[in-house]
C-alpha positions as CSV (number, residue, x, y, z in Angstrom):
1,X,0.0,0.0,0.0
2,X,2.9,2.4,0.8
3,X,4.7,1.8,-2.4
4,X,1.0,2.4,-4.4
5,X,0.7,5.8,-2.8
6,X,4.3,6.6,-3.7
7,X,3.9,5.8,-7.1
8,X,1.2,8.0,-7.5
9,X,2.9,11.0,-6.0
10,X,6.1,10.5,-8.5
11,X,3.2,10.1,-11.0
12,X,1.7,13.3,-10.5
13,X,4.8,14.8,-9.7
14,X,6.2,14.1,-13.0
15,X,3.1,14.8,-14.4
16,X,3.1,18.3,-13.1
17,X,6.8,19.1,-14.5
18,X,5.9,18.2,-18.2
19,X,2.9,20.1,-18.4
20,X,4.7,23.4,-17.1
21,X,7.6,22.7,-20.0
22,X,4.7,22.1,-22.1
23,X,2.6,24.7,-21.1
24,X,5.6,27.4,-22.5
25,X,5.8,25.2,-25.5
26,X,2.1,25.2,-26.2
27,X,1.9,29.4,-25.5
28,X,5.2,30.4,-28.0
29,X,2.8,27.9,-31.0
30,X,-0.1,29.6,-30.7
31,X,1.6,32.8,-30.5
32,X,3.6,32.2,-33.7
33,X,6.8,32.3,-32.2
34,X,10.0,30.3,-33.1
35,X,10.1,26.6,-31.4
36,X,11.7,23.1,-32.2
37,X,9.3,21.8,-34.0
38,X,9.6,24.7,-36.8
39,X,10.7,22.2,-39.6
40,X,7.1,20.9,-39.8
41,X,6.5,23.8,-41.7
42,X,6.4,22.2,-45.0
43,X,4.0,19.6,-43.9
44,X,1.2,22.3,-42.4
45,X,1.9,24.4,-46.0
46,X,0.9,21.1,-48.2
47,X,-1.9,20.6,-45.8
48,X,-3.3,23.7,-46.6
49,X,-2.3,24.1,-50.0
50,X,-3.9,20.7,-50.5
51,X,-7.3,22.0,-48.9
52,X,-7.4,25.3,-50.6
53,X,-7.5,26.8,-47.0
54,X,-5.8,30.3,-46.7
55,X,-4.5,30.1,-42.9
56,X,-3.7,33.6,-42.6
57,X,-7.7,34.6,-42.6
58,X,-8.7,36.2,-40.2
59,X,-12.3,35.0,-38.4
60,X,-14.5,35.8,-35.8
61,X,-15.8,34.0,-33.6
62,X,-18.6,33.2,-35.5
63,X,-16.8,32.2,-38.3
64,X,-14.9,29.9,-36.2
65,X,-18.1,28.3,-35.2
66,X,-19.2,28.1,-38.8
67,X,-15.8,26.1,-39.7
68,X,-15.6,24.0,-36.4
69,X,-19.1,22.7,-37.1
70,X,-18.8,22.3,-41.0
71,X,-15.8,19.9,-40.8
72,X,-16.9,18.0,-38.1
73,X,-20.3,17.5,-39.9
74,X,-18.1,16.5,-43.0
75,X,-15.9,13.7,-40.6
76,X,-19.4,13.0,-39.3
77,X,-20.5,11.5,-42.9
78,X,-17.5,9.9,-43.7
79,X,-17.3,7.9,-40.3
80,X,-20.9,6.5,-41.1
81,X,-20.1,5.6,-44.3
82,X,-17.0,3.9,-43.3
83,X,-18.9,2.0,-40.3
84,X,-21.6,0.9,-42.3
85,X,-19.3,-0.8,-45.5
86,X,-16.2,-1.9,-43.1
87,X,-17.4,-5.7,-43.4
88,X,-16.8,-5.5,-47.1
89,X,-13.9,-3.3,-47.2
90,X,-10.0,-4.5,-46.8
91,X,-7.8,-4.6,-44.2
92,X,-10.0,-6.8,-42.3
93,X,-8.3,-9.9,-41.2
94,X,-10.4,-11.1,-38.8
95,X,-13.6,-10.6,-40.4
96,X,-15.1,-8.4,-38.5
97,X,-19.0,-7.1,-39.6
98,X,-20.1,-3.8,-40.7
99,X,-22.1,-1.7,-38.3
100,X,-25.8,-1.6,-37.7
101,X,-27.1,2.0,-38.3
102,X,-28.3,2.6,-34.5
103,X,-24.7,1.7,-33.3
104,X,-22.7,3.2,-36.5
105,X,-24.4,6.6,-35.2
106,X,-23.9,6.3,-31.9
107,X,-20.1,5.5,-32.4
108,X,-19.6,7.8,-35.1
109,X,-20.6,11.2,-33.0
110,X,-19.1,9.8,-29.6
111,X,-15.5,9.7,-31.8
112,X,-16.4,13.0,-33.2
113,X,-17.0,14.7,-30.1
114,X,-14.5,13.6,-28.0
115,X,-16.2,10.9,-26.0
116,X,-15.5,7.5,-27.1
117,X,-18.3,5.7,-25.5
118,X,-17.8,2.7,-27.3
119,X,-21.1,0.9,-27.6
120,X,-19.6,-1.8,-29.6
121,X,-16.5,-4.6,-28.4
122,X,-13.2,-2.8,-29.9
123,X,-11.8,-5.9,-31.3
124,X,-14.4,-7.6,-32.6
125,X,-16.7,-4.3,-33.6
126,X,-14.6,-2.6,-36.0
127,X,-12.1,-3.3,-38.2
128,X,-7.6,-2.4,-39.0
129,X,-9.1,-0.2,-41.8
130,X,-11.9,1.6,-39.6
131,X,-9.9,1.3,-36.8
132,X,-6.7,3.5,-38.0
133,X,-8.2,5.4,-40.6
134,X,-11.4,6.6,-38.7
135,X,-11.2,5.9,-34.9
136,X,-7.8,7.1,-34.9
137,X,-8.0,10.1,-37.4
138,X,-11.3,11.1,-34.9
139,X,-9.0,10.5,-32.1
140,X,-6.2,13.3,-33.6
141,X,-8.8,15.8,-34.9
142,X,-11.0,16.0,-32.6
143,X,-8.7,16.7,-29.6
144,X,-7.3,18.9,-31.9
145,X,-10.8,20.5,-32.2
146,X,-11.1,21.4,-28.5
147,X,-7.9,23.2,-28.4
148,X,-8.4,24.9,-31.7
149,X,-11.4,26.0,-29.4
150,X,-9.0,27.0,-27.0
151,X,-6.6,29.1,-28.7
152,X,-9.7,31.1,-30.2
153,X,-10.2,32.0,-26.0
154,X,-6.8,33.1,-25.7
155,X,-6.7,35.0,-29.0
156,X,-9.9,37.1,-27.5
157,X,-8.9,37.8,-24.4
158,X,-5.2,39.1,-25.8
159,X,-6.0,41.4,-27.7
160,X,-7.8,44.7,-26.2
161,X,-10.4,45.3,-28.4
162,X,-10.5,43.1,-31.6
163,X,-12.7,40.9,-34.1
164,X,-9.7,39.4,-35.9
165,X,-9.1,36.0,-33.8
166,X,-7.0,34.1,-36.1
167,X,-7.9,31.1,-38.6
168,X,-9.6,28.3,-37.2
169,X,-8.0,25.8,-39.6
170,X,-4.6,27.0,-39.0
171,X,-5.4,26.5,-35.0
172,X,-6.4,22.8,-35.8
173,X,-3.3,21.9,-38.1
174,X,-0.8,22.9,-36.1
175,X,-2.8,21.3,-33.0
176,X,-2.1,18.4,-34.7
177,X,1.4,18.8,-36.2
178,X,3.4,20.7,-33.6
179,X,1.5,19.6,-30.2
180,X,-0.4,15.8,-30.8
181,X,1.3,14.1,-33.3
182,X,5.1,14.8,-31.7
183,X,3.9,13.7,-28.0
184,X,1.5,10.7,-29.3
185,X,5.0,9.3,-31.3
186,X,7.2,9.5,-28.3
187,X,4.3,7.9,-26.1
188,X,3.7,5.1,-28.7
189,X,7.9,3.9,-28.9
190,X,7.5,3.4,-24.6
191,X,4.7,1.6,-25.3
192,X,6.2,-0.7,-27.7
193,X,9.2,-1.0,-25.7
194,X,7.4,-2.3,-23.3
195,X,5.3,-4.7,-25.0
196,X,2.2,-3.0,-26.3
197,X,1.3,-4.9,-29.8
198,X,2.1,-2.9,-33.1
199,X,1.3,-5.8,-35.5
200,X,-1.2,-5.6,-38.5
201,X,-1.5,-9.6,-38.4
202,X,-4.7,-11.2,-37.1
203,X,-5.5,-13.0,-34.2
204,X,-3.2,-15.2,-32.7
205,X,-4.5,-18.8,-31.6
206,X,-2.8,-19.8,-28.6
207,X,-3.2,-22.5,-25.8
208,X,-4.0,-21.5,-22.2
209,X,-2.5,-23.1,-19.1
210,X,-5.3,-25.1,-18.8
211,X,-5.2,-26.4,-22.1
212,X,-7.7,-24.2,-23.7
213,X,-7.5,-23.1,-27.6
214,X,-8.1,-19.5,-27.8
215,X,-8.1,-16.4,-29.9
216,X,-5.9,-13.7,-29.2
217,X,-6.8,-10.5,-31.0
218,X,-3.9,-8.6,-32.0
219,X,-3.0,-5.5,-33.9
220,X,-1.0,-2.1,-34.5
221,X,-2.5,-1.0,-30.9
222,X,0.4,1.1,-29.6
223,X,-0.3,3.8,-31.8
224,X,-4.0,4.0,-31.2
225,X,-3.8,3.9,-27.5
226,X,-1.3,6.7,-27.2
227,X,-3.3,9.5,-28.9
228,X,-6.5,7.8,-27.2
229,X,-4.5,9.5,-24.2
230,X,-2.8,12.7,-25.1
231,X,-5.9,13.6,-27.5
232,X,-8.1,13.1,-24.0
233,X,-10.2,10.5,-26.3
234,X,-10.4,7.3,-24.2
235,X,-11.7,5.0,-26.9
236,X,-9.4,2.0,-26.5
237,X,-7.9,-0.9,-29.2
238,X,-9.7,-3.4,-26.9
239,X,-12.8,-4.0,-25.2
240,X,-11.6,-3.9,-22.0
241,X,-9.0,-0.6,-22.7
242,X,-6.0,-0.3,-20.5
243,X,-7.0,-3.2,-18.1
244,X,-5.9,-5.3,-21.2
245,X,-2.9,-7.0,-20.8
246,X,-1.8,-6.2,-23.8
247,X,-3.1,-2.5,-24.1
248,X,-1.1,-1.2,-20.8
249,X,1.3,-4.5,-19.9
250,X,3.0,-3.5,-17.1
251,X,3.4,-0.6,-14.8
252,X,5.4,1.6,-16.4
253,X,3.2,1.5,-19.5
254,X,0.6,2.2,-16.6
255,X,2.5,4.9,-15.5
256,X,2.9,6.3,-19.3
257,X,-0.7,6.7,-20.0
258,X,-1.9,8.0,-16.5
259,X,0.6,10.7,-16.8
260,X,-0.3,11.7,-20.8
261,X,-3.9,11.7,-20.6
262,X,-3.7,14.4,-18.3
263,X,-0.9,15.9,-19.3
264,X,-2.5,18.4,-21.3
265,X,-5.4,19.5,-19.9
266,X,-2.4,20.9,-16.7
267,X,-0.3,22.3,-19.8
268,X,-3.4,23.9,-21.3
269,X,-4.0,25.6,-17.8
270,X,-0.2,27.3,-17.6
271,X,-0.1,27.8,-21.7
272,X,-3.4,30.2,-20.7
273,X,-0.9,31.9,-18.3
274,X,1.4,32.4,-20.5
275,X,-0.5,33.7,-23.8
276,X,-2.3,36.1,-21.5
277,X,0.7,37.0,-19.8
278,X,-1.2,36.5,-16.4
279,X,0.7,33.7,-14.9
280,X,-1.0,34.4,-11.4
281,X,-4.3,33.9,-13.1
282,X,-3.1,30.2,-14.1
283,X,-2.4,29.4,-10.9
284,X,-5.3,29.9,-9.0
285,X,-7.2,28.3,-12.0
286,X,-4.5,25.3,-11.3
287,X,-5.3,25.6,-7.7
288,X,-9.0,25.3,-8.2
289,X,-9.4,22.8,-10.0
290,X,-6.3,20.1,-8.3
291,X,-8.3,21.3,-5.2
292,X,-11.4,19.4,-7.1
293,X,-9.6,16.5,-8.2
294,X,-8.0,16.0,-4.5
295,X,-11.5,16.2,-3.1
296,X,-12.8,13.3,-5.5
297,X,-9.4,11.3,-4.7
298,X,-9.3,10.7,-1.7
299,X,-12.8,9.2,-0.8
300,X,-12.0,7.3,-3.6
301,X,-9.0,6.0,-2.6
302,X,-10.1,5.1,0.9
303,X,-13.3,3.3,0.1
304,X,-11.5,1.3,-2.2
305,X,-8.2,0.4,0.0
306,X,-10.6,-0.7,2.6
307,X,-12.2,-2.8,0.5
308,X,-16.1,-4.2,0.9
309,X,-17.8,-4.3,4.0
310,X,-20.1,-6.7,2.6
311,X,-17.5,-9.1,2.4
312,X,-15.2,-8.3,5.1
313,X,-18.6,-9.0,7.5
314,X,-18.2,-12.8,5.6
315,X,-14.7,-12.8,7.5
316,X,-12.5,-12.3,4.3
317,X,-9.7,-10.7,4.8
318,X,-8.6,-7.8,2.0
319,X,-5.5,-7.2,2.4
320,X,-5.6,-5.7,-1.1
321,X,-8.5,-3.0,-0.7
322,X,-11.2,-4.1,-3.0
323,X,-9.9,-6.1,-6.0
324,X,-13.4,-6.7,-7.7
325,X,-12.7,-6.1,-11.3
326,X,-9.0,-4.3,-11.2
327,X,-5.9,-5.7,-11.9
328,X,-3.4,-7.2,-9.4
329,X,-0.8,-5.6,-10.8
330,X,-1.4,-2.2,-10.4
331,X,-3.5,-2.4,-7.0
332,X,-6.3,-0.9,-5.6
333,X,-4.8,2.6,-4.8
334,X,-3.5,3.4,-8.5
335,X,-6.8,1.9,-10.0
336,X,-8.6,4.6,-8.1
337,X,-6.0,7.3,-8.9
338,X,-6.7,6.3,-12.5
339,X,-10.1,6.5,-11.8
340,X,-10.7,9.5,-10.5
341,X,-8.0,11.5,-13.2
342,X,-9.9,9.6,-16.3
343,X,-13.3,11.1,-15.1
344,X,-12.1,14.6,-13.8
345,X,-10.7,15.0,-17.8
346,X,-13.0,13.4,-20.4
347,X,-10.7,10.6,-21.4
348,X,-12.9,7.8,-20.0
349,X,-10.2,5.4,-20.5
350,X,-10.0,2.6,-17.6
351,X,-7.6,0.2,-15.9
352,X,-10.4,-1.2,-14.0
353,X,-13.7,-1.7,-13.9
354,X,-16.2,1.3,-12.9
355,X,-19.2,-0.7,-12.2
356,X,-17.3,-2.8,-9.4
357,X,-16.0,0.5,-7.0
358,X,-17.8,1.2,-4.0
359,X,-20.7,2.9,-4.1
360,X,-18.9,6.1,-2.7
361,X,-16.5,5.6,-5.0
362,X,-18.8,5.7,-8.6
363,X,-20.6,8.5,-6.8
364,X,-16.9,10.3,-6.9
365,X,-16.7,9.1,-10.5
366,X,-19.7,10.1,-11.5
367,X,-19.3,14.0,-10.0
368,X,-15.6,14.4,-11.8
369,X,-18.0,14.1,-14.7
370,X,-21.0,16.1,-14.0
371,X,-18.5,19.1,-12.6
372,X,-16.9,18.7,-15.7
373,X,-14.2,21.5,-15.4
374,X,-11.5,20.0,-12.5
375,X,-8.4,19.9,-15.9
376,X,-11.5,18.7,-18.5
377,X,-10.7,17.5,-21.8
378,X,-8.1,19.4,-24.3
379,X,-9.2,22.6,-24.5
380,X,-12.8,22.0,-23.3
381,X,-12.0,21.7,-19.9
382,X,-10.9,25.5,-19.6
383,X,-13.8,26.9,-21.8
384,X,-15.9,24.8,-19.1
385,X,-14.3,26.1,-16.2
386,X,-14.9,29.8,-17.9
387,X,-18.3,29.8,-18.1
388,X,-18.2,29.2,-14.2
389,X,-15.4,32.0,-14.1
390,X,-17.9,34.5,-15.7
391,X,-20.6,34.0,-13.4
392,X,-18.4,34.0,-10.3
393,X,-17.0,37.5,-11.7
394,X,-20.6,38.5,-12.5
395,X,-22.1,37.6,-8.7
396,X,-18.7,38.7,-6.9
397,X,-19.2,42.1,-9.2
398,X,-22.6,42.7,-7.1
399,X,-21.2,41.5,-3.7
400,X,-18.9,44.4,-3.4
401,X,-21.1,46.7,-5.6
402,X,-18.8,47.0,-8.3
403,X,-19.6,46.8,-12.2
404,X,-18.3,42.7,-12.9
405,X,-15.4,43.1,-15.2
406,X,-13.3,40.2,-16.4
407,X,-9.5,41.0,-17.5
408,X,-10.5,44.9,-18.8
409,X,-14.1,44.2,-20.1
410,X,-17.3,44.4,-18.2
411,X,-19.5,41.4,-18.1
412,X,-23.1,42.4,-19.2
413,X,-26.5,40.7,-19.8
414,X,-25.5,39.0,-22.4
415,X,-22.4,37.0,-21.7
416,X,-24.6,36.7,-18.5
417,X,-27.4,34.9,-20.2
418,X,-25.3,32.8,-22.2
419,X,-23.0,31.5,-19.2
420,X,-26.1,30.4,-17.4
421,X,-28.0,28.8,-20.3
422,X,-24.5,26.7,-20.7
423,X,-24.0,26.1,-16.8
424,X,-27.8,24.5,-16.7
425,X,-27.4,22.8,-19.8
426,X,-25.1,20.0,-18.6
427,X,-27.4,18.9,-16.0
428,X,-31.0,19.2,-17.8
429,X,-29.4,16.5,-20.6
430,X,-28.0,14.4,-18.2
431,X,-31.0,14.6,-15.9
432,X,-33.9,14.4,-18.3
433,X,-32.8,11.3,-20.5
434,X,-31.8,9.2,-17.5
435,X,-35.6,10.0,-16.2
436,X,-36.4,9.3,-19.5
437,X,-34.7,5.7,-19.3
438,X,-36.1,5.3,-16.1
439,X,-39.6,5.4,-16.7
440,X,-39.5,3.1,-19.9
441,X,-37.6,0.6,-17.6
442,X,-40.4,0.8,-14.9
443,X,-43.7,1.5,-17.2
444,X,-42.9,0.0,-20.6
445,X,-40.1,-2.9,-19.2
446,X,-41.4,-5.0,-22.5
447,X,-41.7,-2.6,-25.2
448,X,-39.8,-4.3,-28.5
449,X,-37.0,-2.6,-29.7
450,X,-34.5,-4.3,-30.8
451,X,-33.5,-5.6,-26.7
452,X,-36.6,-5.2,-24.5
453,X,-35.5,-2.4,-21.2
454,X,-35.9,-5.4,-18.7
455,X,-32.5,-6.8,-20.3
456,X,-31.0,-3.4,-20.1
457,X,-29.6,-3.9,-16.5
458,X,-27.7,-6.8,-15.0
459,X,-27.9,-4.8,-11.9
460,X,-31.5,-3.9,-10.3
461,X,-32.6,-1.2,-7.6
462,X,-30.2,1.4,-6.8
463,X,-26.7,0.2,-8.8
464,X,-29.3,0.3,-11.6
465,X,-30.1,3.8,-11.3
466,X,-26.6,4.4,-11.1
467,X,-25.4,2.5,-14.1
468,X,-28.1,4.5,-16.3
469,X,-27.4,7.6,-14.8
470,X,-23.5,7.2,-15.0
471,X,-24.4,6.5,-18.8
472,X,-25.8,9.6,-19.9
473,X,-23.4,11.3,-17.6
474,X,-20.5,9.8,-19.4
475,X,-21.8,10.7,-22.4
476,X,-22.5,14.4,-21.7
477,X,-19.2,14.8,-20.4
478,X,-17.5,13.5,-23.3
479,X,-16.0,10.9,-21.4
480,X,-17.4,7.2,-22.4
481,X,-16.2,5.4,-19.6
482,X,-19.1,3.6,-18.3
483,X,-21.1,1.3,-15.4
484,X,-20.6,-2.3,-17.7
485,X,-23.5,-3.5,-16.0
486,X,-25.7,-1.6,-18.5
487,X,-26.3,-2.9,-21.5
488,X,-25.8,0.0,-23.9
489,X,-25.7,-1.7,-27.5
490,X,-29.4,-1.4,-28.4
491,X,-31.8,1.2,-30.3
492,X,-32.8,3.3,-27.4
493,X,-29.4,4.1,-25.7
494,X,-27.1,4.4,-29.0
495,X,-29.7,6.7,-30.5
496,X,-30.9,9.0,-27.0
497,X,-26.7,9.2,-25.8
498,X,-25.9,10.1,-29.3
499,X,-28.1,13.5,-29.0
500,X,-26.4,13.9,-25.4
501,X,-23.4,13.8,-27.3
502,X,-24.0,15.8,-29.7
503,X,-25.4,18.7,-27.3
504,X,-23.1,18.1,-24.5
505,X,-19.9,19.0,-26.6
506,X,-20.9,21.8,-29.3
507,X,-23.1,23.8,-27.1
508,X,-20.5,24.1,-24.1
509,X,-17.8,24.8,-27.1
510,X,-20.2,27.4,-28.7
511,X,-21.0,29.6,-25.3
512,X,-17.9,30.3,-24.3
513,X,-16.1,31.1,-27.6
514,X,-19.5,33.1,-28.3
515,X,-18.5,34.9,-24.7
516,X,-14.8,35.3,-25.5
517,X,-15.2,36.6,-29.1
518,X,-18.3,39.6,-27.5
519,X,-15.9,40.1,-24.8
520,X,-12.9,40.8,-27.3
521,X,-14.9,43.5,-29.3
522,X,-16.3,45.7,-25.9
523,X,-13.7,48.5,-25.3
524,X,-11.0,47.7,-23.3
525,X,-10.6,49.3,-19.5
526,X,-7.4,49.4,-18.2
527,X,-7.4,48.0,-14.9
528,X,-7.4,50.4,-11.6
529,X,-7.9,50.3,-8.0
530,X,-11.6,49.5,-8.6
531,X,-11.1,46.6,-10.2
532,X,-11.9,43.1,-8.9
533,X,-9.2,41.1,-9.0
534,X,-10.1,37.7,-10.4
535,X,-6.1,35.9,-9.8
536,X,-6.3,35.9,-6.2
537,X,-7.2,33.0,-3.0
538,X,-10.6,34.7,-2.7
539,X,-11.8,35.0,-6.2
540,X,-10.7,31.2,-6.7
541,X,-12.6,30.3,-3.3
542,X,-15.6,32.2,-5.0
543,X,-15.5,30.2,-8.4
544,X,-15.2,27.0,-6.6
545,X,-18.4,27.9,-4.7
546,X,-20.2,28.6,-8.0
547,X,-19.0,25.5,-9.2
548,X,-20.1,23.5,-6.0
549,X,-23.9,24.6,-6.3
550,X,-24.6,24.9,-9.5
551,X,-22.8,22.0,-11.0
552,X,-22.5,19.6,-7.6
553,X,-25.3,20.1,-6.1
554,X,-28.1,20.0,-9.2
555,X,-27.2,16.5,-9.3
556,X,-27.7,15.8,-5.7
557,X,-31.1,14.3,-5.8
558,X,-30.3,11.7,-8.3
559,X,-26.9,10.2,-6.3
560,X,-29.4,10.2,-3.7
561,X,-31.2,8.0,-5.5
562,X,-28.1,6.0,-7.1
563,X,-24.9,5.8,-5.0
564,X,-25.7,7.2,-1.9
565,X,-29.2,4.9,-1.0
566,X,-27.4,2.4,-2.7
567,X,-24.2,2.7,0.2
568,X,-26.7,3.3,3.4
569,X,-28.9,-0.3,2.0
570,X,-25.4,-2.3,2.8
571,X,-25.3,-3.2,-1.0
């Protein structure tokens, strides 16, 4: 136990180091200024050349919003198509079938958005071809997407008053080129090193210990399950992602993809400092939001080193914590720091099972998620965190009787109206379609779809609850880590998470840069004695507070209903 919590100190602690280095790195791209990576050059100027895309247009925001949407509905079309014909295309040496149109959607917009909530088994659902050449081309672009996002933030809150926010296509290439592709290469060699698969053969028949003849699915993994981390996707090679032996082998690999997948969401947080020259600013958003991810740790880490009282009553010793459905060879103490860092970002990738944590512990899970701004995706996690920024300016403005202002620009009713149609947005999605699964499971358990809502749930009563509500939250987070007790593959939950897909990642995208680029063309006010200050201990104490009760506590009733009755029954 001692050696699993120092592992995951040096884990953050390196994890913490990088993401400062990278942080600089990430600030002197988006800033146009000279870095290592300068002889990619070539490659962004086919890219564009190739596209007919003039990167040195200028856009406003809502030109941004015009091209973020366009392309991704263009990668939406040619994801389905590919789903839907990947049983009859190449590059399929295991024979894998096409989709079905319920789960081709489904999976198509939850690798479009970020999410990953793979509805389908990853090694027998899709093929090499759809694999590599959609999964992970979704994986690169749309990671790159949310920090494209991103650097249209920093571009408005720069400048003092301006409409001209840079080229939305040029902020996606070199996302790609100069930040993803560099750290996803160096991730994928340690992987390989350390005995990740990179073949393109089929399965492998092999004979168990027992005598058994079974099929090993194989692959060119290693390069998949590195950008599934630094992109913040989640979507792994195999079924069950990075508690597959061959996805994550041993601890260092462990180690590896723990540290990238939240590398830069931190690096994104200091890179903010750095563009806006307002370093002090970054920290207390850093301090915010590690205060968050501490506060979900560490019930999480004790309810699971203690293991289940359930079974410790039987007179079973766990000397281990609680082992249900995690791997001996990481422990119960780095599965729950896993835990707890895949759900505070929107990576959703897993070491260990969600659905077999204490009760406490899925609750903890399952408010990393619904928060939704302690780190957060790439690029989506600041803009999230923003929107609660704004309205703590806004309400901190009127405490002290001051006009709210927010780094030389005065926050009106406008920005006002959007931040709060954002901030309630994330809960009303989550909230209404798990009541709406709810009440088909209880009134309508037989209706025929294509699986009747009694089979959703291998779990009844409370974990029940929990699973469906965990699913939708999942899915509005962008996160697709899930409760595997639910059932998900079937008509009603591939089509109703694919519309909380769909609005939990544009809208929350769309508010914020919609804030930022009304912000950018106000006149500027040079700052003075009267002006709250918004990088100090007691403005980050205030934000934290707004994020507590509006995002925390909306959700109370239903973990009442889930976690929380489903901990004080004994489960």
């Amino acid at each position: 136990m001692n050696t699993e919590f120092v592992s995951i100190i040096v884990t953050y602690g390196l994890t913490f180091i990088l993401a400062l280095i990278l942080g600089k790195y990430i600030a002197k791209v988006f800033a146009g200024d000279k870095t290592i990576l300068d002889f990619l050059k070539p490659l962004e100027r086919f890219i564009f050349r190739f596209s007919g895309i003039n990167p040195d247009r200028e856009m406003n925001w809502k030109q941004h919003m015009v091209a973020l949407l366009s392309i991704n509905m263009v990668w939406f079309v040619y994801a389905f198509v590919m789903f839907m014909l990947q049983g009859h295309l190449p590059f399929n040496p295991d024979h894998n079938p096409s989709m079905t149109p319920d789960l081709a959607f489904n999976t198509d917009i939850s690798f479009i958005v970020n999410c990953n909530l793979q509805d389908y088994s990853g090694e027998t659902g899709v093929t090499y071809l759809t694999q590599i050449f959609v999964l992970m081309f979704l994986h690169f672009v749309s990671a790159a997407t949310g920090i494209a996002a991103l650097a249209i933030l920093f571009k408005a809150l720069k400048d003092k008053t301006t409409d001209k926010l840079g080229n939305f296509f040029n902020y996606l290439v070199i996302s790609c080129t100069r930040i993803l592709l560099p750290l996803s290469i160096i991730v994928a060699v340690i992987l390989v090193f350390n005995g990740t698969t990179a073949s393109y053969q089929g399965h492998a028949t092999v004979i168990t210990l027992q005598g058994d003849t079974q099929q090993v699915s194989r692959g060119p993994a290693a390069a998949m399950i590195a950008i599934k981390h630094i992109g913040t996707n989640g979507g792994g090679w195999f079924n069950a992602n990075s508690a597959h032996p061959i996805e994550n082998p041993n601890y260092i690999t462990n180690m590896t993809e723990v540290i990238t997948q939240v590398l830069l969401p931190i690096a994104l947080i200091f890179a903010l400092g750095f563009s806006l020259r307002r370093k002090r600013l970054a920290w207390v958003i850093y301090a915010v939001m590690t205060t968050g991810m501490l506060l979900l740790l560490f019930p999480t880490i004790s309810g699971e080193m203690h293991g289940n009282p359930a079974i410790a009553q039987m007179g079973v010793q766990q000397p281990l914590g609680n082992m249900e459905g995690k791997e001996v060879r990481f422990g119960s103490i780095a599965s729950a720091y896993w835990s707890t860092v895949t759900t505070i970002i929107s990576t959703g990738s897993v070491n260990s099972m969600h659905d077999s944590y204490m009760p406490l512990s899925g609750m903890m899970q399952m408010l990393a998620m619904m928060t939704n701004c302690f780190y957060g995706g790439n690029g989506v996690g600041i803009l999230n965190y923003f929107i609660f920024l704004i309205i703590a300016v806004f309400i901190s403005g009127l405490m002290v009787g001051r006009t709210p202002e927010f780094l030389g620009r005065k926050i009106e009713a406008r920005e006002m109206k959007i931040a709060t149609i954002i901030a309630l947005l994330h809960p009303l999605i989550i909230l209404v379609n798990t009541a709406l699964a709810s009440y088909i499971l209880v009134y309508h358990p037989d209706i025929s779809w294509d699986m009747k809502p009694s089979a959703w749930l291998n779990n009844p009563g409370f974990h029940g609850f929990s699973e469906m509500l965990y699913q939708n939250t999942s899915s509005a987070a962008n996160n697709g880590s899930a409760f595997a007790g639910l059932t998900g593959n079937n008509n009603f939950w591939n089509i109703s998470t694919g519309f909380v897909l769909i609005l939990g990642r544009f809208l929350p995208i769309i508010g914020p840069v919609a804030i930022a680029g009304i912000l950018a063309q106000k006149k500027y006010i040079p700052e003075s004695s009267g002006t709250l200050k918004t990088d100090t201990f007691t403005f980050g104490l205030m934000t934290f507070g707004v994020i507590a009760i509006i995002a925390a506590l909306s959700f109370f009733p239903a973990l009442v209903l889930g976690p929380i009755a489903e901990h004080f029954s004994g489960f």
